[in-house]
VEXLUMNU-577923 format. One record per residue (C-alpha): residue number from 1; residue in one letter; y, z, x. Coordinates in nm, 2 decimals. Layout:
 pos code      y      z      x
 NUM    a      Y      Z      X
...
# end
This chain:
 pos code      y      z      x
   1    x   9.76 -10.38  -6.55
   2    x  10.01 -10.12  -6.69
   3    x   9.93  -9.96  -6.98
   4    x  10.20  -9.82  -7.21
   5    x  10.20  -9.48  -7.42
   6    x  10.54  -9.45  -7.61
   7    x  10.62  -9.09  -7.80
   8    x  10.91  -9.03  -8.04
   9    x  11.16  -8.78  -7.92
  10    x  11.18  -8.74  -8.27
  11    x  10.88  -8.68  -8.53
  12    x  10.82  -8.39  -8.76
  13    x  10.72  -8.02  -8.65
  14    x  10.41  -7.93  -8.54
  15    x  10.13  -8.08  -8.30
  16    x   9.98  -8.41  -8.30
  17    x   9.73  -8.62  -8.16
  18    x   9.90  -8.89  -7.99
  19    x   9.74  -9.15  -8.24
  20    x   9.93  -8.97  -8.53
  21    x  10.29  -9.05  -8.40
  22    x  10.30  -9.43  -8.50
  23    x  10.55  -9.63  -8.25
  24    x  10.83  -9.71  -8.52
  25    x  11.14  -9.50  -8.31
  26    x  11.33  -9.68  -8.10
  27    x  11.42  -9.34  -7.91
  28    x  11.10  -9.24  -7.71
  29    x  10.91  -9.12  -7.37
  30    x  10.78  -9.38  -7.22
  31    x  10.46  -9.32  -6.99
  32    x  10.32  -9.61  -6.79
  33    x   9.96  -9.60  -6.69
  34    x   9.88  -9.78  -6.40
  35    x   9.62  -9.87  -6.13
  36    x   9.41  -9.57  -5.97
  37    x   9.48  -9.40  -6.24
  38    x   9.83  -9.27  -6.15
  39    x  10.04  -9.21  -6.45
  40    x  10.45  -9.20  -6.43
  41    x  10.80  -9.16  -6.67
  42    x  11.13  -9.09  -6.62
  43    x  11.28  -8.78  -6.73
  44    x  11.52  -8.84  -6.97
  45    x  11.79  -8.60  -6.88
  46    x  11.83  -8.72  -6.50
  47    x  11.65  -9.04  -6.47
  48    x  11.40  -8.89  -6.22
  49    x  11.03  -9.03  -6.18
  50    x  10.77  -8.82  -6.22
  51    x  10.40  -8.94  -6.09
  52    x  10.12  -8.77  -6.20
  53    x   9.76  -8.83  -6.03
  54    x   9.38  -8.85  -6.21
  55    x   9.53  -8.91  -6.54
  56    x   9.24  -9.17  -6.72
  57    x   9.36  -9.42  -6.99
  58    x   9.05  -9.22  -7.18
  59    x   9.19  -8.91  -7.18
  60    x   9.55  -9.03  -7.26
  61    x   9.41  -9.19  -7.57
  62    x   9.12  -8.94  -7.66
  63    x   9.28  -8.59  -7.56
  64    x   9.66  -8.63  -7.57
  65    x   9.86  -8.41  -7.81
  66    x  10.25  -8.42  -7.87
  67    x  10.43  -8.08  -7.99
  68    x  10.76  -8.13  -8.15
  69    x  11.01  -7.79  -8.19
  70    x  11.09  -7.64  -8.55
  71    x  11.39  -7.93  -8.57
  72    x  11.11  -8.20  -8.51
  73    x  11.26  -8.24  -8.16
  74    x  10.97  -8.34  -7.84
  75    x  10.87  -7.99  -7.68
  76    x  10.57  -8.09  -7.47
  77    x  10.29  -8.38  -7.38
  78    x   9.95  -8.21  -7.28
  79    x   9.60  -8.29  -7.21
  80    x   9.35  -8.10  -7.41
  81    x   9.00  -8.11  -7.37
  82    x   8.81  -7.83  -7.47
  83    x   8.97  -7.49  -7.32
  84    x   9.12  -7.73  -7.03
  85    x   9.54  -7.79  -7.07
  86    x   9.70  -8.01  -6.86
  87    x  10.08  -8.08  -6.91
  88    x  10.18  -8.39  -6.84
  89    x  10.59  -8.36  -6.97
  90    x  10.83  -8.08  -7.12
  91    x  11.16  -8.15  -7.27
  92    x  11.44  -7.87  -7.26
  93    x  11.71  -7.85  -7.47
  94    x  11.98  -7.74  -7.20
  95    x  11.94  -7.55  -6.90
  96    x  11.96  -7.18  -7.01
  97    x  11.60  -7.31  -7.16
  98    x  11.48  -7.48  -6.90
  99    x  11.56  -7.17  -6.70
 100    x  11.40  -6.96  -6.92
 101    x  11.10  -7.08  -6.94
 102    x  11.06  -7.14  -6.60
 103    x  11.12  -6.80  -6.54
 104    x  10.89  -6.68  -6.81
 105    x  10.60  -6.90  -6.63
 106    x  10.70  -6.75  -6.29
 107    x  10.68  -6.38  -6.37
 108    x  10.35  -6.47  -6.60
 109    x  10.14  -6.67  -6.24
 110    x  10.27  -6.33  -6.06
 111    x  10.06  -6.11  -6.31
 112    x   9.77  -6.36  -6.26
 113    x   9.79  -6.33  -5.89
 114    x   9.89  -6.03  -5.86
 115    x   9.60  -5.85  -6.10
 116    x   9.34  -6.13  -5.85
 117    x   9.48  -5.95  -5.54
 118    x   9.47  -5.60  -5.67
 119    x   9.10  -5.66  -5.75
 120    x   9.01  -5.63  -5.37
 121    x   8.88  -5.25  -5.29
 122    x   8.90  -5.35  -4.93
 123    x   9.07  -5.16  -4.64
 124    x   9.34  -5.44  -4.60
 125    x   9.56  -5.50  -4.29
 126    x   9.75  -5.85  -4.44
 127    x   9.89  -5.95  -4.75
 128    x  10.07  -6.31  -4.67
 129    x  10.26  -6.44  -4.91
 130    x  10.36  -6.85  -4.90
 131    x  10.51  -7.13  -5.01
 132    x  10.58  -7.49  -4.95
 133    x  10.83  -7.72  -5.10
 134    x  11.02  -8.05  -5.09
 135    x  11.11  -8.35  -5.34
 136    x  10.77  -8.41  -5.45
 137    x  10.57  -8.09  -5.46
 138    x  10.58  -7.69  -5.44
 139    x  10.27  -7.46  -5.37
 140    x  10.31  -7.08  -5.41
 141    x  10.00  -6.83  -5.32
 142    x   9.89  -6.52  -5.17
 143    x   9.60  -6.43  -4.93
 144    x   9.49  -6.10  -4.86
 145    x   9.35  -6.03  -4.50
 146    x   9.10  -5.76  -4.45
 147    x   9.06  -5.53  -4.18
 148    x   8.74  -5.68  -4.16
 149    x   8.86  -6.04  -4.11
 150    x   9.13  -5.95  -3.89
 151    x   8.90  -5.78  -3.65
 152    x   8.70  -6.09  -3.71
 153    x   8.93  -6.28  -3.53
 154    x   9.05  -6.06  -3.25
 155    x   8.64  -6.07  -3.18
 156    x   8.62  -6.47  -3.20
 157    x   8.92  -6.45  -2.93
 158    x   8.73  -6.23  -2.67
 159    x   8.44  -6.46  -2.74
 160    x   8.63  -6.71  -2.62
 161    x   8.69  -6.57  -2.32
 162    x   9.09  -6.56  -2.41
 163    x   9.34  -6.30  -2.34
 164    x   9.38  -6.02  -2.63
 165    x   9.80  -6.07  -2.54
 166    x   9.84  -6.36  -2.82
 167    x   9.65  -6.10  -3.06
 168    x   9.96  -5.97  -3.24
 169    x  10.08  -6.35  -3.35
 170    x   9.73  -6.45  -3.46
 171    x   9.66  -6.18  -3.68
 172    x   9.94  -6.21  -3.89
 173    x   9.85  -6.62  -3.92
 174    x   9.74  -6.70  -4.28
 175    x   9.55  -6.95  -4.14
 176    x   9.30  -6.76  -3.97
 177    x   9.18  -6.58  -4.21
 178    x   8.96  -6.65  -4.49
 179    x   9.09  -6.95  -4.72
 180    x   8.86  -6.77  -5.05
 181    x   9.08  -6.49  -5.01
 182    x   9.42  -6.70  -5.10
 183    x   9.50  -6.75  -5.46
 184    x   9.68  -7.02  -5.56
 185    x   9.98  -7.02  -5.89
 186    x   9.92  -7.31  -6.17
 187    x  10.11  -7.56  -5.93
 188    x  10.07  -7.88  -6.16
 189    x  10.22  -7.68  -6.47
 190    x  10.53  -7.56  -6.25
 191    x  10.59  -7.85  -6.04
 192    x  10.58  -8.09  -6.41
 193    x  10.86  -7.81  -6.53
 194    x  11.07  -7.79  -6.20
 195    x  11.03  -8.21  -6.23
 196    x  11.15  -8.18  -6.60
 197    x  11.41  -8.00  -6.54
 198    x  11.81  -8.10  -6.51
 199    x  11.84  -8.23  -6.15
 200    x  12.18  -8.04  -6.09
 201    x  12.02  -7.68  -6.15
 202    x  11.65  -7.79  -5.99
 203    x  11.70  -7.68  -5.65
 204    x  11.83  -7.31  -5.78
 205    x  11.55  -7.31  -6.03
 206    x  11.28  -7.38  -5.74
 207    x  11.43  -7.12  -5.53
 208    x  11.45  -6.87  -5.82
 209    x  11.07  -6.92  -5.89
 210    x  10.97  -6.81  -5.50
 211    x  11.23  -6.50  -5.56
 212    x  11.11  -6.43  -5.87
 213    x  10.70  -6.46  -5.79
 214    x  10.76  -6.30  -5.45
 215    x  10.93  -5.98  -5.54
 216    x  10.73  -5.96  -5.82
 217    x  10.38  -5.94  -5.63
 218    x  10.54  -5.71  -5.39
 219    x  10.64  -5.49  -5.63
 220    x  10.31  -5.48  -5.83
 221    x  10.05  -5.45  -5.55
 222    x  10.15  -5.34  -5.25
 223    x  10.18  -4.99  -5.37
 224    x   9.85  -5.01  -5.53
 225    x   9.62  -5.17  -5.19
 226    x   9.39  -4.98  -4.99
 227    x   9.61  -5.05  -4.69
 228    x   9.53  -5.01  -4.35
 229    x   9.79  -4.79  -4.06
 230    x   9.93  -5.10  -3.95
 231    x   9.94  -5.34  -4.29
 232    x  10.20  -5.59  -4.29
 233    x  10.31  -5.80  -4.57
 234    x  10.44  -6.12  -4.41
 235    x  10.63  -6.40  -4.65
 236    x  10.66  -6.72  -4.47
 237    x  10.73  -7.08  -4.59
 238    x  10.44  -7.34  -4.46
 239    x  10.48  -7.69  -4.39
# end
């Protein structure tokens, strides 16, 4: 069964719980709520669909509030529950907006990850740098790989009776070293924003956020690591 949850793109300014909005506009967001709890719209500047997973019908009718722009004009639909947000849609005005406040969100999750990173006191050989994207998803984070863990893994190698000559290759693999040391950006909040976004200018927004939150951690912690003789930071696209 598909439930419904229409939201005015026009209201008054301010915040509001979504049971405060009344359904009397004719011009509105639709979201549908469907089956495993998977809830979707379509953006209404290009069309696209946007799917958004572990969304509950509770929580769309106990914790969703609507913000609506000085000019009563839709701004965002979020989940709050207690200090948790959760956006679920943002509407831009143009695209100088959408791009700046895409930007603004990049260079803010570099600061996040970047202070995580710089609170390692370690002796560190790695600092990886990654990303993945496509039509439905991005994922941006940094690891940082110890001395320690990257003589961890030469040592599991000789243990395994294998030569040392692959050595150089597998220590600069994100993927062998320890996954607790990679931090991850807000990927929901950015991915619903890229999503939101006008499809002509998506693609050069995505790329600007890896740009932007790459040079940005560079330039903010490298300088600042205990870093070891032969430290290497390696940027690399996963798939």
């Amino acid at each position: 069964m598909i439930i419904e949850f229409k939201i005015p793109f026009l209201f008054k300014a301010g915040k509001f719980h979504y049971s405060e909005l009344g359904e009397n506009s004719e011009n509105v967001l639709t979201l549908f709520h469907g089956q495993f709890n998977i809830l979707s719209y379509y953006t209404p500047n290009s069309n696209t669909e946007v799917r958004l997973y572990d969304v509950s019908e509770q929580s769309l009718k106990n914790d969703m509030y609507v913000t609506y722009n000085h000019s009563g004009i839709l701004k965002y639909v979020e989940l709050l529950h207690g200090d948790e947000v959760r956006l679920l849609f943002i509407n831009y005005l143009d695209e100088n907006e959408a791009k700046s406040e895409i930007l603004d969100f990049a260079e803010q999750s570099a600061d996040i990850i970047s202070n995580k990173l710089l609170q390692c006191k370690d002796l560190v050989a790695r600092l990886f740098i990654e990303y993945y994207k496509d039509y439905e998803g991005f994922d941006f984070a940094a690891k940082i790989g110890t001395v320690k863990d990257k003589q961890a893994i030469i040592d599991s190698l000789i243990e395994k009776s294998q030569q040392c000559g692959p050595e150089k290759t597998v220590v600069d693999n994100s993927g062998d070293y320890p996954n607790e040391n990679r931090i991850a950006c807000d990927r929901h909040t950015i991915e619903i924003m890229l999503f939101c976004s006008p499809v002509e200018i998506r693609n050069d927004l995505l790329d600007m956020v890896i740009s932007v939150m790459t040079d940005n951690i560079k330039n903010k912690v490298i300088d600042r690591l205990n870093k070891s003789d032969d430290f290497k930071c390696i940027v690399s696209e996963y798939d």
